[in-house]
Backbone as JSON Lines, residues from 0, in Angstrom:
{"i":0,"aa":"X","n":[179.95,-29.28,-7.13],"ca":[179.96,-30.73,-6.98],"c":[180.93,-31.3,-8.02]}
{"i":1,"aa":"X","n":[182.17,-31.75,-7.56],"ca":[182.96,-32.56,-8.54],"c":[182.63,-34.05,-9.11]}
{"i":2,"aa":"X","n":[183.03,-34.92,-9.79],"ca":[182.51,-35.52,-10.98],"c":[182.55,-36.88,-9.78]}
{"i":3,"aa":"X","n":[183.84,-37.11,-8.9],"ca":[183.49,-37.97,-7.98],"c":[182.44,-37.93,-7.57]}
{"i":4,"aa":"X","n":[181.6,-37.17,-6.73],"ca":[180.97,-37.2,-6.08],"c":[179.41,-37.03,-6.76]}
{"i":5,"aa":"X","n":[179.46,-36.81,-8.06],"ca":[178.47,-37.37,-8.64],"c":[178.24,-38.79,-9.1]}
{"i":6,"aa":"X","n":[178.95,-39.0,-9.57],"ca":[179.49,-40.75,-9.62],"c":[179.17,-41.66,-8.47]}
{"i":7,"aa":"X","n":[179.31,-41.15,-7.48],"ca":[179.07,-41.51,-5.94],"c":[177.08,-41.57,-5.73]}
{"i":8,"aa":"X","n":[176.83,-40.73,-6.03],"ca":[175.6,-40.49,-6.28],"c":[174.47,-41.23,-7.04]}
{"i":9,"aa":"X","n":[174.56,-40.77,-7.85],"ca":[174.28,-41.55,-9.49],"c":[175.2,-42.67,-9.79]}
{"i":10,"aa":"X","n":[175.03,-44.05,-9.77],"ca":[175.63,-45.45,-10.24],"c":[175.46,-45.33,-11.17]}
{"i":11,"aa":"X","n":[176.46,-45.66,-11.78],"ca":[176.74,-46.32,-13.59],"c":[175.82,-47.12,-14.54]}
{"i":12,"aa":"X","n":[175.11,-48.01,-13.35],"ca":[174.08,-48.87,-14.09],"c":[172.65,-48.3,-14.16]}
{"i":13,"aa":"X","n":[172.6,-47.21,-13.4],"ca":[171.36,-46.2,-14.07],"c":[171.35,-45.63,-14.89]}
{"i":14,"aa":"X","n":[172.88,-44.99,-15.37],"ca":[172.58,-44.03,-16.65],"c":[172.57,-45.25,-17.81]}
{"i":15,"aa":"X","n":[172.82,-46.41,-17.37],"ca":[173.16,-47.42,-18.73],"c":[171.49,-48.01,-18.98]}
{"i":16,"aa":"X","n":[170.67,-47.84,-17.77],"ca":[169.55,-48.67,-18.42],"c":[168.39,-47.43,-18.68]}
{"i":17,"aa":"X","n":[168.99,-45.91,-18.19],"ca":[168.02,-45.19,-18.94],"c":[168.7,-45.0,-20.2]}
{"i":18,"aa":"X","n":[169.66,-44.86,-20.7],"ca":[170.18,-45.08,-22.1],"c":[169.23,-45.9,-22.96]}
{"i":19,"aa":"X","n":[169.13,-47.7,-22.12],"ca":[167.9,-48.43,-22.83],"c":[166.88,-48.21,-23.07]}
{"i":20,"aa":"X","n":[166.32,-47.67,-21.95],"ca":[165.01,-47.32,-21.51],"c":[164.51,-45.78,-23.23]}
{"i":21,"aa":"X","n":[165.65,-44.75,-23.35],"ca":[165.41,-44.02,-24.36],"c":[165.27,-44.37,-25.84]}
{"i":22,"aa":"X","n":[166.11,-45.41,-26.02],"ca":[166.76,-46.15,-27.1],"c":[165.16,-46.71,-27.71]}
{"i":23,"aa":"X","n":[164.9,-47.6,-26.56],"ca":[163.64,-48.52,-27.0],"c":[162.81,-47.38,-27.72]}
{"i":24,"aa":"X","n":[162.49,-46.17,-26.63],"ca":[161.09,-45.29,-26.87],"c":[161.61,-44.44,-28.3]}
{"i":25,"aa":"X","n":[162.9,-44.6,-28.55],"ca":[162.92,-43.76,-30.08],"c":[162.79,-45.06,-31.03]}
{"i":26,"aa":"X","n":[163.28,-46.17,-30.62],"ca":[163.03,-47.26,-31.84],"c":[161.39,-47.63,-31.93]}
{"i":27,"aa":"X","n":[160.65,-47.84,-30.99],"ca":[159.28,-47.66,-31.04],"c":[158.67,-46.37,-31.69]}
{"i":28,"aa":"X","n":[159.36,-45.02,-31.52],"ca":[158.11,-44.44,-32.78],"c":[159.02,-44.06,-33.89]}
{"i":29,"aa":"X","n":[160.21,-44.62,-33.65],"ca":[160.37,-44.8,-35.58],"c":[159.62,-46.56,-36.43]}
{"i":30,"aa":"X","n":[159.27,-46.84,-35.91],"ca":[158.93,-48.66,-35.92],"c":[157.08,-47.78,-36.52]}
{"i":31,"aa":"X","n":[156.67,-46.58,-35.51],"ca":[155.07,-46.53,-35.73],"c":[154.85,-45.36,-36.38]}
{"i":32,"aa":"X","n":[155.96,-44.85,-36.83],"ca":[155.95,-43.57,-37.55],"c":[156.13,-44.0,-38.79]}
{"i":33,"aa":"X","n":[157.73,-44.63,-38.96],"ca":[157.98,-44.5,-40.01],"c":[158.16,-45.88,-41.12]}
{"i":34,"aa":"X","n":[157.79,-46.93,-40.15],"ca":[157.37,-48.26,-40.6],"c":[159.02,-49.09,-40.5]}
{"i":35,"aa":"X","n":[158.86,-49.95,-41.11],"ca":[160.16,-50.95,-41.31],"c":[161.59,-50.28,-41.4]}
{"i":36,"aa":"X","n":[161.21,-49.39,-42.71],"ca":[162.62,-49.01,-43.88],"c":[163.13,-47.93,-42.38]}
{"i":37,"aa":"X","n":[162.34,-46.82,-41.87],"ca":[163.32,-46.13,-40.7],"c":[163.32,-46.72,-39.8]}
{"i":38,"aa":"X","n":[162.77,-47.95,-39.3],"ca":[163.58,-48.89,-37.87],"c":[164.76,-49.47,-38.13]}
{"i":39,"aa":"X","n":[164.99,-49.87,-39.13],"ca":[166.56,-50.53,-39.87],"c":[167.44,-49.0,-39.18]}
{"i":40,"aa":"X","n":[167.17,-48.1,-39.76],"ca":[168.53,-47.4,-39.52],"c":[168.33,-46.87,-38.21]}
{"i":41,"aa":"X","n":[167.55,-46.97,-37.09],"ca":[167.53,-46.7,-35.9],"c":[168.17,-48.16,-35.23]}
{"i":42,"aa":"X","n":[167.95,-49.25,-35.77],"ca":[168.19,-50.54,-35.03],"c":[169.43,-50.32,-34.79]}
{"i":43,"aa":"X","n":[169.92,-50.19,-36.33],"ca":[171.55,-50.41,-36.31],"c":[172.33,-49.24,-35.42]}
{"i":44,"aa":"X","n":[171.83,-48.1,-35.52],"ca":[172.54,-46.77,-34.45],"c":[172.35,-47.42,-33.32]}
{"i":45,"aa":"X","n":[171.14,-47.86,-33.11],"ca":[170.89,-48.51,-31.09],"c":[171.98,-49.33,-30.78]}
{"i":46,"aa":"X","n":[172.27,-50.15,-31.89],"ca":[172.86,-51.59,-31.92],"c":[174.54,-51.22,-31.14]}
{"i":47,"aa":"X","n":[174.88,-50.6,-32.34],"ca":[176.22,-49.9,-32.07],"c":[176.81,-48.83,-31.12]}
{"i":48,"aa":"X","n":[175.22,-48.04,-30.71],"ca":[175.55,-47.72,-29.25],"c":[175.84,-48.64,-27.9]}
{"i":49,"aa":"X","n":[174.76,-49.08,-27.98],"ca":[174.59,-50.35,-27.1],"c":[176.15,-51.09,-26.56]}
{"i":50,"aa":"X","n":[176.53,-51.49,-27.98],"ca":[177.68,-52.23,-28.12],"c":[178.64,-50.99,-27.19]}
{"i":51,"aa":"X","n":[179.1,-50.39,-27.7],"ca":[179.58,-48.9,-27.25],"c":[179.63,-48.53,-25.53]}
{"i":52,"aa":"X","n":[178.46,-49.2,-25.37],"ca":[177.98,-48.49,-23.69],"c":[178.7,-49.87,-23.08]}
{"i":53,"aa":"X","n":[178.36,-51.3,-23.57],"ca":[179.06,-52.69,-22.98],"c":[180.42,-52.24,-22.74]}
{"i":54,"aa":"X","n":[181.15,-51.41,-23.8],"ca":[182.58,-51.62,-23.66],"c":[182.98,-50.66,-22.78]}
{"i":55,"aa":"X","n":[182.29,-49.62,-22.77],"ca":[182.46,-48.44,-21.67],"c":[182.46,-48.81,-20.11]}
{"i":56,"aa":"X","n":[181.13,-49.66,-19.87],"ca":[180.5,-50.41,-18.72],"c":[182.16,-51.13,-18.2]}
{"i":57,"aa":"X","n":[182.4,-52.35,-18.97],"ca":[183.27,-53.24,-18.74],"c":[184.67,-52.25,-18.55]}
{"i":58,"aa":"X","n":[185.04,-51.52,-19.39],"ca":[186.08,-50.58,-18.65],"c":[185.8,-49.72,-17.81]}
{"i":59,"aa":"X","n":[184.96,-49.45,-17.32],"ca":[185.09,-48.75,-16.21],"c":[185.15,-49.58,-14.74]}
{"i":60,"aa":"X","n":[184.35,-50.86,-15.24],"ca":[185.3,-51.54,-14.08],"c":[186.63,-52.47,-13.8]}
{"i":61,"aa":"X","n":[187.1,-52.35,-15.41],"ca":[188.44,-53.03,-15.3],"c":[189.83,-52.04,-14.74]}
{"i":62,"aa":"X","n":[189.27,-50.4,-15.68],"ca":[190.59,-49.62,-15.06],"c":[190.0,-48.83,-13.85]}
{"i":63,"aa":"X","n":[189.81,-49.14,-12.67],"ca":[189.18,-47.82,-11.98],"c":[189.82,-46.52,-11.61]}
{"i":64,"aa":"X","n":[188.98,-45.87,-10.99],"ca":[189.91,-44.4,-10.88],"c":[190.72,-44.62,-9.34]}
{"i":65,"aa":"X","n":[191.92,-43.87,-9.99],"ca":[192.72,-43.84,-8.21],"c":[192.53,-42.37,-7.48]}
């Protein structure tokens, strides 16, 4: 199966909201594990992924594939 035809398959905006969907469930048990001081440095990794996945999202539909 080539990468088209997974793409074809699987939409873009599923792998982006299970991305969220993981993000949350690791910032939730660092939030109940490890209290305040390790949600700060999980926030900010989420944050900057996040950011990361927007710009990915938005280019992939500005340059598409030919």
């Amino acid at each position: 199966m080539c990468y088209s035809e997974v793409m074809k398959k699987y939409p873009l905006w599923l792998y982006v909201i299970g991305v969220i969907v993981v993000l949350a469930l690791i910032n939730y048990i660092a939030w109940s594990v490890g209290g305040e001081a390790k949600l700060k440095s999980f926030e900010l990794f989420s944050g900057g992924f996040l950011l990361g996945m927007l710009a990915m999202y938005i280019a992939v539909h500005l340059y598409r594939w030919k």
